[in-house]
HTML snippet that shows the backbone in 3Dmol.js (N, CA, C, O; Angstrom):
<script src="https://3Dmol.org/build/3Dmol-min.js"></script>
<div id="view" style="width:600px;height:400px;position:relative"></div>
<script>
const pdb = `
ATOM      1  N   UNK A   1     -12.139 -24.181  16.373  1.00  0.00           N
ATOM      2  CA  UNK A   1     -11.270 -23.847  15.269  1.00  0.00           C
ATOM      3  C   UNK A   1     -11.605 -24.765  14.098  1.00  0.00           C
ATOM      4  O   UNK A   1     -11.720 -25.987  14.007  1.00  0.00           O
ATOM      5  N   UNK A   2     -11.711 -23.847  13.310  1.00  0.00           N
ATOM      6  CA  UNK A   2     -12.280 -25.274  11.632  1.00  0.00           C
ATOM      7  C   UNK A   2     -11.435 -26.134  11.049  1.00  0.00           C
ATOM      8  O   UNK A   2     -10.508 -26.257  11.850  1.00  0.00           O
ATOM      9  N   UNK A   3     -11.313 -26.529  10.490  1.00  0.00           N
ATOM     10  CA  UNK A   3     -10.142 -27.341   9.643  1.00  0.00           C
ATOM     11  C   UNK A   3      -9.398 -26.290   8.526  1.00  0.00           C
ATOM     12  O   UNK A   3      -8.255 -26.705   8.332  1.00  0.00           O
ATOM     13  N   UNK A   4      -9.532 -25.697   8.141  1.00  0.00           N
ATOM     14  CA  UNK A   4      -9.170 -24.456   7.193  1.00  0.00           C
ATOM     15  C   UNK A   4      -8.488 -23.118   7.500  1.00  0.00           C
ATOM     16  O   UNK A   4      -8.191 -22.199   6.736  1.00  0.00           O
ATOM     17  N   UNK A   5      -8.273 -23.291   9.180  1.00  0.00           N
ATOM     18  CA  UNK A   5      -7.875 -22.135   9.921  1.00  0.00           C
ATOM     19  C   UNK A   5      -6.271 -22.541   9.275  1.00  0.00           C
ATOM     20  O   UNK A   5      -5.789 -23.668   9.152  1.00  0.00           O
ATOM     21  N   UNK A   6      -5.669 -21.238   8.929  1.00  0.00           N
ATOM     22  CA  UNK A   6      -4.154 -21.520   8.763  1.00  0.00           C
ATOM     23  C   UNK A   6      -3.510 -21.002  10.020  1.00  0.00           C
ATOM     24  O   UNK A   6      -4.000 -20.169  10.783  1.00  0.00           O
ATOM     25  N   UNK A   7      -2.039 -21.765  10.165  1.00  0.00           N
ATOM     26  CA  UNK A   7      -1.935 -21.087  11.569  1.00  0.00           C
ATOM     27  C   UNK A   7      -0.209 -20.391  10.764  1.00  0.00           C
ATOM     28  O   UNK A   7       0.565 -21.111  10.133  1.00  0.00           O
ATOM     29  N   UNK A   8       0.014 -18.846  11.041  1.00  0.00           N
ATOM     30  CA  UNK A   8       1.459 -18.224  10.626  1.00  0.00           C
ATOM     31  C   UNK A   8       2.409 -18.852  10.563  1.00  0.00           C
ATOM     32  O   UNK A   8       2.438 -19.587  11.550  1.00  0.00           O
ATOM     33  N   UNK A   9       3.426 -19.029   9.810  1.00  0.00           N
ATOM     34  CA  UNK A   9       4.277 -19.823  10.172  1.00  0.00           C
ATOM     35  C   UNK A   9       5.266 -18.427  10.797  1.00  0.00           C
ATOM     36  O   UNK A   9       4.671 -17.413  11.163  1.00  0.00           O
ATOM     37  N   UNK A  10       6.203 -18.475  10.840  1.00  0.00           N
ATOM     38  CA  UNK A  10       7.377 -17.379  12.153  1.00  0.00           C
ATOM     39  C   UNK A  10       8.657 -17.290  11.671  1.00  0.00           C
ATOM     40  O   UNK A  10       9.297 -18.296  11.367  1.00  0.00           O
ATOM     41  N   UNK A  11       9.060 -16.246  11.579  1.00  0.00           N
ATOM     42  CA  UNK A  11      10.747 -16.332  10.973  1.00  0.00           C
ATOM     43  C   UNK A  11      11.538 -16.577  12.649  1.00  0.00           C
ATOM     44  O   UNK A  11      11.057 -17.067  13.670  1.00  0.00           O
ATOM     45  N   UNK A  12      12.704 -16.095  12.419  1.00  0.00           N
ATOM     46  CA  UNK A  12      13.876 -16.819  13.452  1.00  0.00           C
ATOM     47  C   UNK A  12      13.722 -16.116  14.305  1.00  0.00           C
ATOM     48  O   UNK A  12      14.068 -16.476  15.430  1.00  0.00           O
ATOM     49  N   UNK A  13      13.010 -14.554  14.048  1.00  0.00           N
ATOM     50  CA  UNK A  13      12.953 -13.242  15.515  1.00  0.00           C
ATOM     51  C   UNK A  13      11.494 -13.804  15.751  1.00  0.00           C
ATOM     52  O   UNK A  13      11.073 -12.910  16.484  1.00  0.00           O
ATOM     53  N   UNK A  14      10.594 -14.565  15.636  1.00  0.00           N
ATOM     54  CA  UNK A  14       9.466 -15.340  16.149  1.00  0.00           C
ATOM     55  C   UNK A  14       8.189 -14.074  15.617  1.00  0.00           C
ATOM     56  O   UNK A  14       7.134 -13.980  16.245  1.00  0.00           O
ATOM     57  N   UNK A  15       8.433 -13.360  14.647  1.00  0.00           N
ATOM     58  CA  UNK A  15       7.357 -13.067  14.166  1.00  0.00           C
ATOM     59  C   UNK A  15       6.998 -13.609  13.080  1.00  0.00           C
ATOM     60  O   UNK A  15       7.712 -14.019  12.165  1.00  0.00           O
ATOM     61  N   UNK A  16       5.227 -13.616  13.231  1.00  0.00           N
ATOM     62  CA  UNK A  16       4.337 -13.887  11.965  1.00  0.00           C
ATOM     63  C   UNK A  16       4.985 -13.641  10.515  1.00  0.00           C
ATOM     64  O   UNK A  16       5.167 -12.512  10.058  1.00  0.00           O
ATOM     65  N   UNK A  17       5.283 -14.732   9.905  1.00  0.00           N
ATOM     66  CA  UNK A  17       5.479 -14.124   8.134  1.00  0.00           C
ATOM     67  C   UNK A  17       4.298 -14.184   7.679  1.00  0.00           C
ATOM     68  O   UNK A  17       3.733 -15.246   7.942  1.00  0.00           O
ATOM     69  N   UNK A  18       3.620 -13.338   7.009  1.00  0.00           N
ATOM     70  CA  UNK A  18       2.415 -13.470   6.510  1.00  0.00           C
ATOM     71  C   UNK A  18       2.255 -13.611   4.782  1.00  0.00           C
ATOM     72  O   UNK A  18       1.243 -13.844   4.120  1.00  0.00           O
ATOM     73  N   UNK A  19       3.792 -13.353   4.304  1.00  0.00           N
ATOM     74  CA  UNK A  19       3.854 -13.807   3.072  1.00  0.00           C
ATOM     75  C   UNK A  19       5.820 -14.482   2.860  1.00  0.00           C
ATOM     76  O   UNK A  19       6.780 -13.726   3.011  1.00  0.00           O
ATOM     77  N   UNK A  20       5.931 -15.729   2.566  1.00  0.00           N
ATOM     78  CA  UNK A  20       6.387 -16.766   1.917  1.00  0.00           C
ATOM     79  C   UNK A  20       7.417 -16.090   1.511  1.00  0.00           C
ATOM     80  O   UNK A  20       8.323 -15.845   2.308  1.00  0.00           O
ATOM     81  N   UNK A  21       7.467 -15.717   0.368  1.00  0.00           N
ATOM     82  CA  UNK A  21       8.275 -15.052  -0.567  1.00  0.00           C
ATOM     83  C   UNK A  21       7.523 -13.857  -1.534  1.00  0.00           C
ATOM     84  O   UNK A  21       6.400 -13.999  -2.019  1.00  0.00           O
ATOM     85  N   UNK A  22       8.208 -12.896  -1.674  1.00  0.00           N
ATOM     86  CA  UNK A  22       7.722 -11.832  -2.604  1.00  0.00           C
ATOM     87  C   UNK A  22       8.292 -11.442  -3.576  1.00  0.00           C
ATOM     88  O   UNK A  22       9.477 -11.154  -3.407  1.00  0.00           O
ATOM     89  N   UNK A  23       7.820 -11.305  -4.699  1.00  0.00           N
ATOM     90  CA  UNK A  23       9.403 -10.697  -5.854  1.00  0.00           C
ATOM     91  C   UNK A  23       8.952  -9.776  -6.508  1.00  0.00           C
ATOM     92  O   UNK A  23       7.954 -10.016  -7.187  1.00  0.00           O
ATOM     93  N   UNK A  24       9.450  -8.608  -6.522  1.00  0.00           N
ATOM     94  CA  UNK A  24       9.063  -7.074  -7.291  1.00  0.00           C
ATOM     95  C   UNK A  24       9.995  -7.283  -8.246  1.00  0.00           C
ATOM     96  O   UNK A  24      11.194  -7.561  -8.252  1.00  0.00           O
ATOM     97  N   UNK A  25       9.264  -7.108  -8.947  1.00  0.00           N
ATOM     98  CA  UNK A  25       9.908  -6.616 -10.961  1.00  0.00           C
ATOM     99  C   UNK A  25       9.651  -5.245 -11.297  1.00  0.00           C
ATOM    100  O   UNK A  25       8.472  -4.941 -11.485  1.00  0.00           O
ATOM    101  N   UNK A  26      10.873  -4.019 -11.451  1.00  0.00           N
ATOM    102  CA  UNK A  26      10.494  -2.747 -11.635  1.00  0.00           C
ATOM    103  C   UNK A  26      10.656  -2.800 -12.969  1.00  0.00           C
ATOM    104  O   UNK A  26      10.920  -3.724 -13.739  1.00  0.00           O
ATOM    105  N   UNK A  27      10.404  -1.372 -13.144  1.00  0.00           N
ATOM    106  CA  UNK A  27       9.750  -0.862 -14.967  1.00  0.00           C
ATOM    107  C   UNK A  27      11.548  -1.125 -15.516  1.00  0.00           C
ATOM    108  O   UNK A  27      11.482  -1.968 -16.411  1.00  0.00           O
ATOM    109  N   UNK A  28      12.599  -0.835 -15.361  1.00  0.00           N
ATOM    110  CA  UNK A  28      13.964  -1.364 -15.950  1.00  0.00           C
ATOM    111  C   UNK A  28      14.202  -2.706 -16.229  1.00  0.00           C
ATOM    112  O   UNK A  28      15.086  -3.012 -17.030  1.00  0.00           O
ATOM    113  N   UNK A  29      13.634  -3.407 -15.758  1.00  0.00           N
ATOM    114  CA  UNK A  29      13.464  -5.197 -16.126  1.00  0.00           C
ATOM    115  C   UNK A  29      14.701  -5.324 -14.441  1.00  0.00           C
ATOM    116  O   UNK A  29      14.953  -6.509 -14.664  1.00  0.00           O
ATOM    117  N   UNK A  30      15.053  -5.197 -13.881  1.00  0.00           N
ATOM    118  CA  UNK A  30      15.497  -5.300 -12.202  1.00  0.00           C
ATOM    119  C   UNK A  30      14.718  -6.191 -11.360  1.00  0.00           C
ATOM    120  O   UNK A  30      13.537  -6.182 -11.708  1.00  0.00           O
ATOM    121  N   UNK A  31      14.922  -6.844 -10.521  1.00  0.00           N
ATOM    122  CA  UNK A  31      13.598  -7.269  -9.793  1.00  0.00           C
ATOM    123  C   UNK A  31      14.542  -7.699  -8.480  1.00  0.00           C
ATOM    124  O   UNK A  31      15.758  -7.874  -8.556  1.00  0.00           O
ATOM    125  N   UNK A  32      13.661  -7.851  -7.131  1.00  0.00           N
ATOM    126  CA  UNK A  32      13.886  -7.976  -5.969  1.00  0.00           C
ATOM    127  C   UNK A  32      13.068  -8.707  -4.993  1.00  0.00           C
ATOM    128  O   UNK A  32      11.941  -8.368  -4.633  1.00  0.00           O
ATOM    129  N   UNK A  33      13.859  -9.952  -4.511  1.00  0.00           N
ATOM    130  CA  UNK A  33      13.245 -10.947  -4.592  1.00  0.00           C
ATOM    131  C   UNK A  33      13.376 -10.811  -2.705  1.00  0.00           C
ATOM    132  O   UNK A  33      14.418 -10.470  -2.144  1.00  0.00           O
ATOM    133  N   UNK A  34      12.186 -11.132  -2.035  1.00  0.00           N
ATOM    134  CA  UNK A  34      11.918 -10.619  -0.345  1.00  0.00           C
ATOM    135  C   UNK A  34      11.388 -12.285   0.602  1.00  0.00           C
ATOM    136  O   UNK A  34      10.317 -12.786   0.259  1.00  0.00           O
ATOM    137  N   UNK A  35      11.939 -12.746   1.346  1.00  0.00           N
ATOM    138  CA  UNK A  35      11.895 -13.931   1.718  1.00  0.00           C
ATOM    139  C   UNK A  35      11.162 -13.695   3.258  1.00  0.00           C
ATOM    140  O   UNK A  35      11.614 -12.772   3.937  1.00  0.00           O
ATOM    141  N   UNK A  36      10.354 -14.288   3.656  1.00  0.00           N
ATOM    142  CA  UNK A  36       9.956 -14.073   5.197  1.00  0.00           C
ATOM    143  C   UNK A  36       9.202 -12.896   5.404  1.00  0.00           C
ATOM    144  O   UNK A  36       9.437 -12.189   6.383  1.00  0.00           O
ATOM    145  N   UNK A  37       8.056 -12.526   4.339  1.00  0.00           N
ATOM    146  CA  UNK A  37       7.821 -11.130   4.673  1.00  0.00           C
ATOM    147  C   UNK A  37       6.831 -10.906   6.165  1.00  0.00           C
ATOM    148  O   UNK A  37       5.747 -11.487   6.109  1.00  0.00           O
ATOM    149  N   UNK A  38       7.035 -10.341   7.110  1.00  0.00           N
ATOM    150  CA  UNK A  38       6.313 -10.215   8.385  1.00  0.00           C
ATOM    151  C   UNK A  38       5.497  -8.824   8.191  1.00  0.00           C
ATOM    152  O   UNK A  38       4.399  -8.784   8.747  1.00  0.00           O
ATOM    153  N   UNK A  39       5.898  -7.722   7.488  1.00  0.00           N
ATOM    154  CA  UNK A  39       5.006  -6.107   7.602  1.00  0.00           C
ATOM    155  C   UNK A  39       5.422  -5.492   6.709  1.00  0.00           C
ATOM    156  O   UNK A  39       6.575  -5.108   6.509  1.00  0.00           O
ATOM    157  N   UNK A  40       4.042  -5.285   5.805  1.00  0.00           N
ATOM    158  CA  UNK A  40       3.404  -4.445   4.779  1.00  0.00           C
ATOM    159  C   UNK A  40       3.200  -3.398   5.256  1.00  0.00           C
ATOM    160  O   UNK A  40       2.829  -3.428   6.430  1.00  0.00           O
ATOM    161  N   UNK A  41       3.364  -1.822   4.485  1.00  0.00           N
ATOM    162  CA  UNK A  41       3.118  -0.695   4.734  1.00  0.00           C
ATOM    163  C   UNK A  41       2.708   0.194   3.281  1.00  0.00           C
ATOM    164  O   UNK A  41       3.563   0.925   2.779  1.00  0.00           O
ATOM    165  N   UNK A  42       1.361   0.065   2.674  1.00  0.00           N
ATOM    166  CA  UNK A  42       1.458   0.790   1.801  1.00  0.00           C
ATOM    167  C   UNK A  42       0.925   2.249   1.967  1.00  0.00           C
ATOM    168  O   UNK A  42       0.044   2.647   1.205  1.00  0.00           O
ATOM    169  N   UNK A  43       1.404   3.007   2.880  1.00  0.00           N
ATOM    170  CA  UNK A  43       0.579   3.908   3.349  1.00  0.00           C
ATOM    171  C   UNK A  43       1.825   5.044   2.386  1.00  0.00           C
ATOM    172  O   UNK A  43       2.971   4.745   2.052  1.00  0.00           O
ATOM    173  N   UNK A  44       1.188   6.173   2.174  1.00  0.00           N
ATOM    174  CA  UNK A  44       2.020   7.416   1.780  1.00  0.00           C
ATOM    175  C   UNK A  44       3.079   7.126   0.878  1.00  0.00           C
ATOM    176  O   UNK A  44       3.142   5.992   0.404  1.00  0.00           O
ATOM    177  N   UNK A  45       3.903   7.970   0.578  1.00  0.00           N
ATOM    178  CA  UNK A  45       4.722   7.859  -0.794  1.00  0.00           C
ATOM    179  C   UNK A  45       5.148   6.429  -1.299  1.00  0.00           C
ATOM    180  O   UNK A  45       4.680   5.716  -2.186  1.00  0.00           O
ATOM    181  N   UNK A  46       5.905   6.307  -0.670  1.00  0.00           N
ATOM    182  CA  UNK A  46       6.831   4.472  -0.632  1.00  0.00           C
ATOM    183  C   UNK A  46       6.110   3.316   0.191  1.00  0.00           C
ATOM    184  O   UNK A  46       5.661   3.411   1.333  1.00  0.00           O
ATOM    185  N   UNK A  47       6.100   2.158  -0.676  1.00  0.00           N
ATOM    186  CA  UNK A  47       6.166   0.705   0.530  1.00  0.00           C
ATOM    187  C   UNK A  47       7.011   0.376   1.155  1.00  0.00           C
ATOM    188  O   UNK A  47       8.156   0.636   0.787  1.00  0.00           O
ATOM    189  N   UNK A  48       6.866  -0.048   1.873  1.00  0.00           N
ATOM    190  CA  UNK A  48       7.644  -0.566   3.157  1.00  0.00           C
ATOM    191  C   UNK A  48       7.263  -1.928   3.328  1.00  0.00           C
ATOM    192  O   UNK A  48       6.126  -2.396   3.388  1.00  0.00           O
ATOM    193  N   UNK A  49       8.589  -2.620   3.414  1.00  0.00           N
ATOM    194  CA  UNK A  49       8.781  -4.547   3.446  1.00  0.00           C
ATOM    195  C   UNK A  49       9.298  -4.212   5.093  1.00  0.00           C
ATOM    196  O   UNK A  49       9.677  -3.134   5.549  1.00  0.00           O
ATOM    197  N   UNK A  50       9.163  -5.545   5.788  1.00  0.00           N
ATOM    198  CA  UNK A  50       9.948  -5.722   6.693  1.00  0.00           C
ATOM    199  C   UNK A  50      10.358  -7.687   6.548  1.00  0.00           C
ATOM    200  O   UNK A  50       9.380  -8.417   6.709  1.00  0.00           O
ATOM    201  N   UNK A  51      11.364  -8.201   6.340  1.00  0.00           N
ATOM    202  CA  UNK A  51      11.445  -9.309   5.767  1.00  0.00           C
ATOM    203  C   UNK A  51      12.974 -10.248   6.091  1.00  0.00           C
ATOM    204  O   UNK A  51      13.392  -9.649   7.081  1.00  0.00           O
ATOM    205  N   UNK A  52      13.623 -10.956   5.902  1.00  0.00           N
ATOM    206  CA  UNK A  52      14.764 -11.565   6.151  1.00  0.00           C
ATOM    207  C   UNK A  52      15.793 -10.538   5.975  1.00  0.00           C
ATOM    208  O   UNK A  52      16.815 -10.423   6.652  1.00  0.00           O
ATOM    209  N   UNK A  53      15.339  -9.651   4.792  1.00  0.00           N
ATOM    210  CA  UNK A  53      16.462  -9.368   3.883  1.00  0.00           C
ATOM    211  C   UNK A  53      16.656  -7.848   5.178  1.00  0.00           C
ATOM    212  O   UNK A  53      17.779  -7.371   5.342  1.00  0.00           O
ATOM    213  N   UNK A  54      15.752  -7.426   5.754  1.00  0.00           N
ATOM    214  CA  UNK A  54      15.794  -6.256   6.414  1.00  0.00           C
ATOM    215  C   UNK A  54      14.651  -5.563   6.508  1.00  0.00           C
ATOM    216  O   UNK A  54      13.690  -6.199   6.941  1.00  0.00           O
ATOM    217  N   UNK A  55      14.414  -3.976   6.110  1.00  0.00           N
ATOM    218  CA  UNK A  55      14.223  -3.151   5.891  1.00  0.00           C
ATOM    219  C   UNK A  55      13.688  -2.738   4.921  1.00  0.00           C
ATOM    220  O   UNK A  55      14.589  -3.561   5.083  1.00  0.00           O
ATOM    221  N   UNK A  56      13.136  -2.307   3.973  1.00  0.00           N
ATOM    222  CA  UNK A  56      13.090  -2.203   2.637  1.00  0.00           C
ATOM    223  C   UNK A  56      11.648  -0.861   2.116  1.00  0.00           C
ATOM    224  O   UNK A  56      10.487  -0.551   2.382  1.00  0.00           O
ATOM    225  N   UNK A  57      12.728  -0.509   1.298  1.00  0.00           N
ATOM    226  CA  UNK A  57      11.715   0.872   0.972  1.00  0.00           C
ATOM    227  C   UNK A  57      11.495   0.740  -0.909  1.00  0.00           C
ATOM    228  O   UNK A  57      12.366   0.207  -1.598  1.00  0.00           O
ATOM    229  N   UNK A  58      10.402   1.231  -1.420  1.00  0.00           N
ATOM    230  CA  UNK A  58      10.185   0.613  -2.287  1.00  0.00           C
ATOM    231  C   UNK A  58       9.550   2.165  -3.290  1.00  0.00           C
ATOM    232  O   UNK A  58       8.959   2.948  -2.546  1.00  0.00           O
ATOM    233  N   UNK A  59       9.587   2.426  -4.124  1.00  0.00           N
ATOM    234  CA  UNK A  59       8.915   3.366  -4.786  1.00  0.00           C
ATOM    235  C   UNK A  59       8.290   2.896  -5.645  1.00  0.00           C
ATOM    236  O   UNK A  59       8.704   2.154  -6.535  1.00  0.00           O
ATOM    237  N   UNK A  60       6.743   3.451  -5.394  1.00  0.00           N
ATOM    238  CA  UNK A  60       5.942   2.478  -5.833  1.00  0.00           C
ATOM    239  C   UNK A  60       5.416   2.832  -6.957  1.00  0.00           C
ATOM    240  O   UNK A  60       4.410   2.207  -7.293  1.00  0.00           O
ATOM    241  N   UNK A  61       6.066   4.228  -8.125  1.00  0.00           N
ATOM    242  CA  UNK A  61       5.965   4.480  -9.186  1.00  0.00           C
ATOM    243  C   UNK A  61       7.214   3.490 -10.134  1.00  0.00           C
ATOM    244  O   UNK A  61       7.404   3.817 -11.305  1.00  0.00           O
ATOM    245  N   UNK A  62       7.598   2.917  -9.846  1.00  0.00           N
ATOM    246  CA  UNK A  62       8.483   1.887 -10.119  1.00  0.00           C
ATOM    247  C   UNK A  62       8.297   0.337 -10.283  1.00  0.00           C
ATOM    248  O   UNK A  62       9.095  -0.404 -10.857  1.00  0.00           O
ATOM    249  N   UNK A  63       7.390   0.049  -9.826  1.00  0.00           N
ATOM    250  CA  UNK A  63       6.881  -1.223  -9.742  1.00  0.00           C
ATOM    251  C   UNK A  63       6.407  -1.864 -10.810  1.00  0.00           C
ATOM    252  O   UNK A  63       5.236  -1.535 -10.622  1.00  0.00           O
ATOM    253  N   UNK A  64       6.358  -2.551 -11.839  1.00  0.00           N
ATOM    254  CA  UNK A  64       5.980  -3.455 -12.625  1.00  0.00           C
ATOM    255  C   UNK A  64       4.755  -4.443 -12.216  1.00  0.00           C
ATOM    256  O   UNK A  64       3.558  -4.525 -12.489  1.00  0.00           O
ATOM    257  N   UNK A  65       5.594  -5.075 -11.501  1.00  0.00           N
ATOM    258  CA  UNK A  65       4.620  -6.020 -10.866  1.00  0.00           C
ATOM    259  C   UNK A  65       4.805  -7.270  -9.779  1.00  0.00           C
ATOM    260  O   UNK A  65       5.993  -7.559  -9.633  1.00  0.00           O
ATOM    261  N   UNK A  66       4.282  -7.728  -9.327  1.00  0.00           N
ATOM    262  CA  UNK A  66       4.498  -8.666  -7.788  1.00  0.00           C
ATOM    263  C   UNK A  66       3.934  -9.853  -8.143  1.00  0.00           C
ATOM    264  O   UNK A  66       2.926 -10.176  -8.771  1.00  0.00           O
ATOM    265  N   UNK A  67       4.889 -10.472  -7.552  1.00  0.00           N
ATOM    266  CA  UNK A  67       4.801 -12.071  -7.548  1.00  0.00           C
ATOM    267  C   UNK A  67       4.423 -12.721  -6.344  1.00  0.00           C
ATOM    268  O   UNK A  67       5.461 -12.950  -5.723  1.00  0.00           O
ATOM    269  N   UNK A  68       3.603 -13.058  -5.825  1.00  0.00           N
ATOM    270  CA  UNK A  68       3.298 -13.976  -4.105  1.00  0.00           C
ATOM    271  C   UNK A  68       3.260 -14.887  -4.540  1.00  0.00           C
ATOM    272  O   UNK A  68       2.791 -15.329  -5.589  1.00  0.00           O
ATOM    273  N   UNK A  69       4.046 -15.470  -3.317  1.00  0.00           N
ATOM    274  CA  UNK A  69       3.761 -17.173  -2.629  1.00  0.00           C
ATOM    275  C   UNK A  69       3.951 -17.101  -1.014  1.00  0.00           C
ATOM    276  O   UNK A  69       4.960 -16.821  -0.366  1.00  0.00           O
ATOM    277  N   UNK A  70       2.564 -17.470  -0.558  1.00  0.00           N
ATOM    278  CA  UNK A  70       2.838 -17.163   0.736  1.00  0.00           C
ATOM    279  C   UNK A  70       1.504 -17.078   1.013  1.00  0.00           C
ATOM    280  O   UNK A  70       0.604 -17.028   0.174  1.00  0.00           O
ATOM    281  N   UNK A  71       1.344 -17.057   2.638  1.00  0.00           N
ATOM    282  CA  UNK A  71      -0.391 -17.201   3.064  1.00  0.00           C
ATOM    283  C   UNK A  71      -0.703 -16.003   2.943  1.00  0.00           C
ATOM    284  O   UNK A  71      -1.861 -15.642   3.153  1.00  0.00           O
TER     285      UNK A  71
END
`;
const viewer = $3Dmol.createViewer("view");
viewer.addModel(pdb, "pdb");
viewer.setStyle({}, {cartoon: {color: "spectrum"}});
viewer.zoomTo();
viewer.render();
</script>
């Protein structure tokens, strides 16, 4: 293993977060801020979060723009 390998850190249900924090800013000036994100889904109409907050469905003609912090 190299020195550079990162290792996941884990929310409280012991899955992988693979991103930190996330914050969507839609086209209304709104924004929605996602903590612990564990699963991305950009497949077909909507994104899909899976994250502290829950669940999360996202329309992605709406989006402005994304903010990461996170591995």
């Amino acid at each position: 293993m190299s020195k550079n390998t990162i290792t996941p850190q884990q929310n409280e249900a012991g899955e992988a977060v693979i991103e930190q924090k996330r914050k969507i800013v839609f086209d209304n000036g709104d924004h929605l801020n996602l903590r612990n994100v564990t699963k991305i889904n950009h497949m077909g109409t909507w994104l899909r979060f899976w994250s502290d907050e829950g669940f999360i469905l996202v329309n992605p003609k709406r989006v402005l723009y994304y903010i990461i912090d996170g591995q």
